[in-house]
C-alpha positions, 0 to 999 in steps of 0.5 A: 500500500505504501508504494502507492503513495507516490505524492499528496493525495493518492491516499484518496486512490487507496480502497477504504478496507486497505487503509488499515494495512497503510496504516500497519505499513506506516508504523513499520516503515517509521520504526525500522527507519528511525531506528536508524537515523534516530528521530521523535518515534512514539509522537508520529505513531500516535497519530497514523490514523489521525494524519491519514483521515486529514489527508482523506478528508482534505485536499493539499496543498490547497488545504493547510495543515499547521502542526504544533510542534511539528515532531509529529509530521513524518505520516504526513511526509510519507503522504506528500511524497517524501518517503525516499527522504526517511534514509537521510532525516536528520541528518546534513543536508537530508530531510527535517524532522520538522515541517519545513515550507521549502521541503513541500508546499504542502507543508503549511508553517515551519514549526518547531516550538509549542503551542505555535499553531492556532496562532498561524493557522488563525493568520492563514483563515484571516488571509484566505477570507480577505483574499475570498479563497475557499480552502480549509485551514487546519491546526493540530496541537497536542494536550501538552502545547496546549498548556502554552499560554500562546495557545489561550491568546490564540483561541481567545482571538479565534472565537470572534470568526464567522468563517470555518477553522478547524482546530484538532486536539491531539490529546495523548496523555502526554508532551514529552514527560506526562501533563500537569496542571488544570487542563491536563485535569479537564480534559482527563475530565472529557475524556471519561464523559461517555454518558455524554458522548452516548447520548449525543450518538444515540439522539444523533442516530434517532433523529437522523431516522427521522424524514423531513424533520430529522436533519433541520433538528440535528442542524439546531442541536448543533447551533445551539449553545445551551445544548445537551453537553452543558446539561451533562458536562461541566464547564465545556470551556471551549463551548464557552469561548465560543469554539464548537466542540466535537468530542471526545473521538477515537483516534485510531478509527479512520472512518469516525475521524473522517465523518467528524471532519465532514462535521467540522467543515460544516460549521462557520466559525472555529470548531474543534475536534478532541481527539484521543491517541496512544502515543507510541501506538503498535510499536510496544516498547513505545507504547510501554515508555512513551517518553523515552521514545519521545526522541530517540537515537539509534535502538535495536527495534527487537529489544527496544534498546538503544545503540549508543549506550551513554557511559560517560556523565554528560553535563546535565547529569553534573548538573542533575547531581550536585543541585541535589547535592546544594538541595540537601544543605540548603532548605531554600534551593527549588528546581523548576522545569517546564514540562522537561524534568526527563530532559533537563536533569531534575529526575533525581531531585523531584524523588528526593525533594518532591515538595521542592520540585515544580513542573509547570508544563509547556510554559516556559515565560509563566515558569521565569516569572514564577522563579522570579516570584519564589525569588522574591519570596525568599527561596533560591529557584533553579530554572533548568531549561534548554537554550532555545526554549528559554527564548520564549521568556525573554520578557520575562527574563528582563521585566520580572527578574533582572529588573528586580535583580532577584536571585533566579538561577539559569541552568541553560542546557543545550546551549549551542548547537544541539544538532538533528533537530535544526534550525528551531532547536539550535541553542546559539542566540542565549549568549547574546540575549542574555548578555543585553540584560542589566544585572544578569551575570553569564558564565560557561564551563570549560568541563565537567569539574568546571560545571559543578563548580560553577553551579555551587557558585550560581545557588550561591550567587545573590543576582540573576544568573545564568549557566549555560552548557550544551548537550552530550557528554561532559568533556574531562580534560584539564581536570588538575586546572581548577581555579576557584570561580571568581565572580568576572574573572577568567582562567588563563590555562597557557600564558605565552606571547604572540596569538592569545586563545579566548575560550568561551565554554563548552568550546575549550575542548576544541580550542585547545586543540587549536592551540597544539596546532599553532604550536606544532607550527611554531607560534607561542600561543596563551590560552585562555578559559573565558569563564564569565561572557557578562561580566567580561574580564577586561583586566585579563583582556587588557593583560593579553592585549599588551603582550599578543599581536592577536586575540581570538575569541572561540564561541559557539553562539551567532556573531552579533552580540556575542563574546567576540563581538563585545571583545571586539567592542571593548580593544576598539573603544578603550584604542588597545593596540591589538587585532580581535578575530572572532571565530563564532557561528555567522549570523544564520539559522544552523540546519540539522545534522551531527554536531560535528558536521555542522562545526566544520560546515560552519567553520567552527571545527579545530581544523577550521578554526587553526586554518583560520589563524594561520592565514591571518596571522600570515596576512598581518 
């Protein structure tokens, strides 16, 4: 059946009583390719039937289809004609995990973050009705994404339209770690409403029996707000904003999804469409550990088990280990996650402190300000949360933080580039938005010694702090190298003459591979640990000026607003007679692909970078 599908629509030319085998043929396709290239498994199981009733129920490109988040499209790849690119997803130059405009017209809005979609696919309906177009506008968001505020925002904006929307509720159970909070409860709550979901079917199925009368008073029970859901299930929230509210449905049943999309068309105005999945669905490792094949790398499809078994600490389970450590001496010290406990290291801190341990869900601006409320409130929160999703409460970071100058640890993981999911993921902006902050301090570790030491000097710290580290395995080197942290201070590793190496974190692994290489070519090299981005060490700055003709600055974050740029900034203003090269990510969004690839593709490798230096220090 799968050969079938050669580009979007030939679903259409499958006969209905094959399109269970489809199904079959998807969810084996999917886990023998992503246990090859690694990729979100369990989140694209969970919705086979749901995409395959959309691509039955709609007509693409014409048709937009916005998924929120985005790591759930590969079915909907596969029914576009993208089949041959599963060998390469991920990876350099292959295909993204996530919907990408210039893959397919036929993918409508590049997603990546949460709770994204309602709010484009409202643009979309709002453009289509000025244009007088006739398509359907559809936006699938999951019950996680939707504990996003972006999504209330959107919704609220939705109810006033006249004209059809369709929004689909994904409703799993889960967004990567299980859901928390009120919504998670409400919809719990609709899930077990059989005794009105009952009695919609069997009034529905009567009255159909009915000639000449029976459709105009199905039509009217539609329209009509006070219907019998309010009698039966409290709140009916979407109902109340003005959303017609079909569901609960089965998500796995294709010819239930599809009647409902032909109900759903029907209504002129927002309409949406609860649907209920088992995330991980026919693959039973995933099934049994949705959130461990949330994103996978590698695994042994017959065991489950993945391949590249982790042996070595990687800088989140440093971090993991002695927030815990400082928790146990410090009654004050609280931990925050949005939705990412998994992912971010705190597993072991919410078993051991569960009273301290806060998951606010998909809400990453919500969980800055509360870390600033607890601040104020005389606790020492930590803010565990990946680099790129930190940018979602930036107005927070500066207004309800900094502004206060409150005591609010960062612990920025995945900070620069994180790989396989491009462009949305990549954490290579934090050092110069954060940076731009009054009262906020920046640092990064060279290692794993590094990381925990810095981490005890952040609880410590009486100011907004952030800590940035990337992901992966913590490097180990240069452990007898372990100064005392010193606020704004920099680690000098090597001090010698002529070209000074300034590392910026997680890069020092790198940079001193640089510096063997300038000295295998004769050259007297220092090397510098950076340590602090804000406040920069301009004592050390100043030191190094006067004794090298070149200062290289090695980063991994964009060239605007970054280190080497403020390096930069501060010799030309101060007039400091020495040449500042910058070596950093340029001013573009990364692709996805392995770290490494994308390093040398950047020019941000060892190889790269001594290439670099040399010619320049040849051309001065």
């Amino acid at each position: 059946m799968l050969e079938r599908i050669q580009k979007e629509n030939d679903i259409k030319s499958i006969d209905r009583e094959d399109l269970p085998i489809l199904a079959q043929e998807i969810r084996e396709f999917l886990v023998e390719k992503v246990s090859r290239t690694g990729g979100h498994l369990a989140s694209n199981l969970g919705v086979v039937e749901l995409t395959m009733a959309m691509h039955l129920s709609f007509d693409l490109p014409e048709d937009k289809i916005i998924w929120d988040v985005g790591h759930q499209s590969y079915t909907h790849k596969l029914l576009t004609g993208r089949r041959d690119g599963f060998d390469a997803l991920r990876a350099y130059g292959g295909m993204s995990g996530f919907p990408k405009r210039r893959e397919s017209p036929c993918d409508a809005f590049d997603t990546g973050h949460s709770s994204t979609s309602v709010s484009a696919g409202l643009g979309l309906v709002e453009a289509r009705d000025i244009k007088g177009e006739g398509h359907y506008v559809v936006s699938v968001i999951g019950d996680g994404a939707l504990t996003g505020g972006m999504a209330y925002e959107a919704l609220n904006n939705a109810s006033h339209l006249k004209t059809n929307y369709i929004i689909v509720l994904n409703d799993n159970h889960m967004s990567i770690s299980e859901n928390v909070g009120g919504m998670s409860k409400y919809l719990n709550h609709l899930r077990t409403a059989d005794l009105y979901t009952g009695l919609k079917k069997g009034v529905t199925g009567v009255l159909e029996k009915v000639p000449v009368v029976g459709d105009p008073l199905i039509d009217k029970i539609r329209k009509t707000k006070s219907s019998i859901k309010q009698l039966v299930v409290p709140g009916m929230l979407f109902e109340d904003m003005g959303i017609t509210y079909l569901g609960p449905l089965q998500g796995h049943n294709i010819p239930m999804l599809c009647r409902a999309f032909r109900e759903a068309k029907k209504v002129k105005g927002p309409v949406l469409l609860h649907v209920m999945t088992q995330k991980g669905k026919g693959y039973a490792p995933a099934e049994e550990a949705p959130d461990k094949f949330h994103g996978v790398g590698p695994f042994d499809i017959v065991s489950g088990e993945t391949l590249d078994k982790k042996k070595k600490d990687s800088y989140t389970d440093v971090f993991g280990k002695v927030l815990c450590a400082e928790a146990a001496g410090n009654p004050d010290v609280v931990a925050i996650t949005a939705a990412m406990a998994d992912g971010t290291g705190l597993t072991q801190f919410r078993r051991r402190f569960p009273r301290r341990f806060f998951d606010v869900g998909i809400a990453e601006g919500h969980a800055v300000t509360f870390a600033a409320g607890l601040a104020a409130g005389g606790m020492k929160p930590v803010l565990a949360v990946y680099s790129s999703f930190l940018q979602r409460g930036y107005d927070q970071i500066i207004h309800d933080v900094a502004l206060q100058n409150l005591p609010v640890v960062l612990a920025v993981d995945r900070a620069g580039l994180v790989g396989s999911d491009g462009e949305t993921h990549q954490g290579i902006f934090d050092l110069s938005y954060l940076s731009a902050v009054p009262n906020m301090t920046v640092l990064s570790p060279k290692n794993k010694w590094e990381m925990a030491d810095m981490l005890r000097f952040a609880v410590r710290y009486d100011g907004p702090i952030a800590l940035r580290y990337p992901r992966g395995t913590a490097y180990t080197g240069y452990e007898e190298h372990r100064a005392p942290v010193v606020y704004g201070k920099s680690e000098v590793i090597y001090e010698e003459e002529d070209i000074a190496i300034l590392s910026v974190g997680h890069m020092f692994e790198e940079a001193v591979k640089v510096w063997e290489g300038l000295k295998e070519e004769g050259y007297s090299a220092s090397l510098v640990n950076a340590r602090f981005v804000k406040p920069m060490d301009e004592e050390m700055i100043r030191k190094m000026s006067r004794k090298h003709r070149i200062l290289v600055t090695i980063e991994e974050n964009v060239a605007t607003g970054g280190y080497g740029e403020r390096v930069l900034e501060y010799t030309s203003r101060e007039g400091l007679n020495v040449r500042v090269l910058p070596l950093s990510l340029s001013d573009a969004y990364v692709e996805h692909g392995s770290i490494d690839v994308l390093r040398k593709a950047n020019g941000i490798d060892s190889a790269s970078m001594t290439k670099t230096i040399l010619d320049t220090v040849k051309e001065s």
